[in-house]
Backbone as a ProteinNet text record, in pm:
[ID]
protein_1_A
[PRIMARY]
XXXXXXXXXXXXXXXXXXXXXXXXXXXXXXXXXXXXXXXXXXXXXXXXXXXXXXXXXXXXXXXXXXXXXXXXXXXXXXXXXXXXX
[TERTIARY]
84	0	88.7	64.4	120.2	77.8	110	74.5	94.6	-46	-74.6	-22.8	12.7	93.4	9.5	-11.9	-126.6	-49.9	34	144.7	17.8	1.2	-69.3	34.2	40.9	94.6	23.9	-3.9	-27.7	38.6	-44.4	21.9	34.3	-115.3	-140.6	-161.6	-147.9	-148.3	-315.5	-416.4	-539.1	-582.7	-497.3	-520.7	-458	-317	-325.7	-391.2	-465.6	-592.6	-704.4	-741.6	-865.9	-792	-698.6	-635.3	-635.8	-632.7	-648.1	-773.6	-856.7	-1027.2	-1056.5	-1026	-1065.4	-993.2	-881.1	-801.3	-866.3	-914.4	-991.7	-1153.4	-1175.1	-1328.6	-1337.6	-1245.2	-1226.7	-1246.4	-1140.5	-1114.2	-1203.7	-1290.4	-1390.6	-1492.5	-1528.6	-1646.2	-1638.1	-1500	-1463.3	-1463.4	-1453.3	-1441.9	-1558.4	-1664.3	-1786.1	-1909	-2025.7	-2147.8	-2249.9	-2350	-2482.5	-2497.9	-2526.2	-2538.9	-2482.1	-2335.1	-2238.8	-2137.9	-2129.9	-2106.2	-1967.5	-1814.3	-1733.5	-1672.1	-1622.6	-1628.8	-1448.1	-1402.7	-1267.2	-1245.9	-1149	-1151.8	-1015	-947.8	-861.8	-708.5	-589.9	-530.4	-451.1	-401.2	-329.8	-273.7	-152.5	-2.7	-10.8	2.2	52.6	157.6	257.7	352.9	327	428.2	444.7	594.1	557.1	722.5	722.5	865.3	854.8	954.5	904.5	975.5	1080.3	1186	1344.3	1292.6	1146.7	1155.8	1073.9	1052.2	982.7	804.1	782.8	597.8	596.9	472.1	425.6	401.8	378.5	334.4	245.1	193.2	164.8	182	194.6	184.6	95	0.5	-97.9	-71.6	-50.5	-7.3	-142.2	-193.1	-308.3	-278.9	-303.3	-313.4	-388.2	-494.3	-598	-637.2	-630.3	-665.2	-808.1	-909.8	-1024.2	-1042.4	-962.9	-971.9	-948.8	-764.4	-669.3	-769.1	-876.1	-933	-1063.4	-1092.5	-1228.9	-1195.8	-1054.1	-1026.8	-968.3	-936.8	-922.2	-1075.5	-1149.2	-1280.9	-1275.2	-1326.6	-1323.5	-1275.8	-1131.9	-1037.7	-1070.5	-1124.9	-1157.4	-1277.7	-1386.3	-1526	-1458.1	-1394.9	-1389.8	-1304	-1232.9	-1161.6	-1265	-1328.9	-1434.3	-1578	-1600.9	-1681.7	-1590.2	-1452.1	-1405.5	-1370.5	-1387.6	-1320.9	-1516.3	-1587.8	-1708.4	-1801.7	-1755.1	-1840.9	-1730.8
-117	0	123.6	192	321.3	469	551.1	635.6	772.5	859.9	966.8	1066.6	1169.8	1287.9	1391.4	1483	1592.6	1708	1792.5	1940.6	2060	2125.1	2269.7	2351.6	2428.7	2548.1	2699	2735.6	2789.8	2903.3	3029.3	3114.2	3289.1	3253.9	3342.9	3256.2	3380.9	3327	3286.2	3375.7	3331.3	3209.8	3170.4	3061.5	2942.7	2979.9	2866.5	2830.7	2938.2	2903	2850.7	2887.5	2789.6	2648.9	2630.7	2475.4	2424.5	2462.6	2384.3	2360.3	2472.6	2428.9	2386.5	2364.3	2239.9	2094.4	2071.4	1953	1868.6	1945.6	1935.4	1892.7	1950.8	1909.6	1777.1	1799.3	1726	1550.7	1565.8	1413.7	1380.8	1526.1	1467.7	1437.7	1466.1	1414.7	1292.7	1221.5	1113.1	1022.7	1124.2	982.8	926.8	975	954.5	909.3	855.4	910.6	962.4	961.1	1012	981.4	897.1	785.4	780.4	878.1	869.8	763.6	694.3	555.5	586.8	545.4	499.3	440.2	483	462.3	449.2	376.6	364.6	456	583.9	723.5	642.4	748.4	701.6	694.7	637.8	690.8	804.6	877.3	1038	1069.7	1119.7	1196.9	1301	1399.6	1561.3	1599.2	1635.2	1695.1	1844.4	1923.6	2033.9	2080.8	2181.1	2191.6	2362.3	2362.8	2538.1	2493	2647.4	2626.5	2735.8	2764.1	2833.7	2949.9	3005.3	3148.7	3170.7	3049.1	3099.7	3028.1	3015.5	2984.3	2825.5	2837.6	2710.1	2573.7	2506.8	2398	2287.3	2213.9	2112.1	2027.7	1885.8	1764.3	1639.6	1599.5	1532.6	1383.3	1301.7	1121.5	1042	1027.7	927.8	797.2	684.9	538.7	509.1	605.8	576.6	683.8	668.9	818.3	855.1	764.9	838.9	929	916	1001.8	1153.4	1094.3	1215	1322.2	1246	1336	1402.5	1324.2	1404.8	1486.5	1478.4	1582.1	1703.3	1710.1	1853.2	1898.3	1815.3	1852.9	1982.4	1869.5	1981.1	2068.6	2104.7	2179.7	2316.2	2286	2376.2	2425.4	2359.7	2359.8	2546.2	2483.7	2554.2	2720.2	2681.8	2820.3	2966	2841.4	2921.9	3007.4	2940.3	2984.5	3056.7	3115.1	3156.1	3284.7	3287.5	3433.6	3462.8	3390.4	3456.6	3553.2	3479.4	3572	3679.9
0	0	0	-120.4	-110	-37.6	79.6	120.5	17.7	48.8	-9.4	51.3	-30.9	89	41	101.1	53.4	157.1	34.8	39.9	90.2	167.6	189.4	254.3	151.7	147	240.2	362.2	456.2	436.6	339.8	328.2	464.1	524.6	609.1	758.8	861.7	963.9	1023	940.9	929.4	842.7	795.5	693.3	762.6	857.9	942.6	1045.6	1073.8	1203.8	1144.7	1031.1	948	946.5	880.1	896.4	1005	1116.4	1222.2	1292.6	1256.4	1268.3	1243.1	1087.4	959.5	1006.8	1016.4	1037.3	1205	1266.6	1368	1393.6	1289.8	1290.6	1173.1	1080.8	990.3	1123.2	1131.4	1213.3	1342.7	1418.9	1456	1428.5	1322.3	1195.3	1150.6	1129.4	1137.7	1210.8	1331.4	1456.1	1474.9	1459.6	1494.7	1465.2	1412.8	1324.1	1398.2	1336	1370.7	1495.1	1525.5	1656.1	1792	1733	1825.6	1826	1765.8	1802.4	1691.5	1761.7	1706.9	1597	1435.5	1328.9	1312.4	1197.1	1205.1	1125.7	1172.6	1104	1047.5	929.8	847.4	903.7	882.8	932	864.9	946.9	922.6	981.4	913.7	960.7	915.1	1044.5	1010.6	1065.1	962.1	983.3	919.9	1033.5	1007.4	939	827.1	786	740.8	685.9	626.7	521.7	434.2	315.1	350.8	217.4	252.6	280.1	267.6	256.5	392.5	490.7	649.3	603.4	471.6	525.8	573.2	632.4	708.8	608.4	562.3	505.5	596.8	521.9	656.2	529.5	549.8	519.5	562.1	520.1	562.3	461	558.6	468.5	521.1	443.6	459	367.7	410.4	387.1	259	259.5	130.4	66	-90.9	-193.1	-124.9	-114.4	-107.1	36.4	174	256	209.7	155	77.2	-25.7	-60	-149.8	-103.8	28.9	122.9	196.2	232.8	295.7	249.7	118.9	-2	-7.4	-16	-48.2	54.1	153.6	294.9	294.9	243.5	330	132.1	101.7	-10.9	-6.6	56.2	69.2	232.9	324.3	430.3	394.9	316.6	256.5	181.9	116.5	28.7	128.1	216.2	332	411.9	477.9	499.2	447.5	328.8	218.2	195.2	175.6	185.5	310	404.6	569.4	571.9
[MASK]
+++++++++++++++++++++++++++++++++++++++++++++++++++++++++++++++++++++++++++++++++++++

């Protein structure tokens, strides 16, 4: 099994506080369902990094494309509601 790496580039310091609201709610949405009841959320690695010129990055390795790609959803769905209010 090959792991997915998913690069975000964190250009503002408001943009890294949405990432962490998002990366947060993200995985407790996961943890959970309707019911309450305990679901096997995906697994995920976040690392934090910077590039030569000081910005933030994060790195997110998930096990499986289809998390890797629900959680862009999200994390594009939350930006766009963010620059709108």
């Amino acid at each position: 099994m090959n792991d997915v790496v998913v690069d975000l580039d964190l250009g503002t310091p408001e943009e890294q506080a949405l990432w962490e609201m998002a990366i947060d709610f993200f995985a407790g949405m996961l943890d959970s369902d309707e019911n309450g009841s305990e679901l096997d959320a995906p697994d995920m690695m976040v690392l934090t990094t910077f590039k030569p010129n000081g910005r933030i990055c994060k790195q997110l390795i998930f096990q499986d494309r289809t998390w890797a790609d629900a959680f862009l959803d999200f994390w594009e769905e939350q930006k766009l509601q963010a620059t709108a209010a």
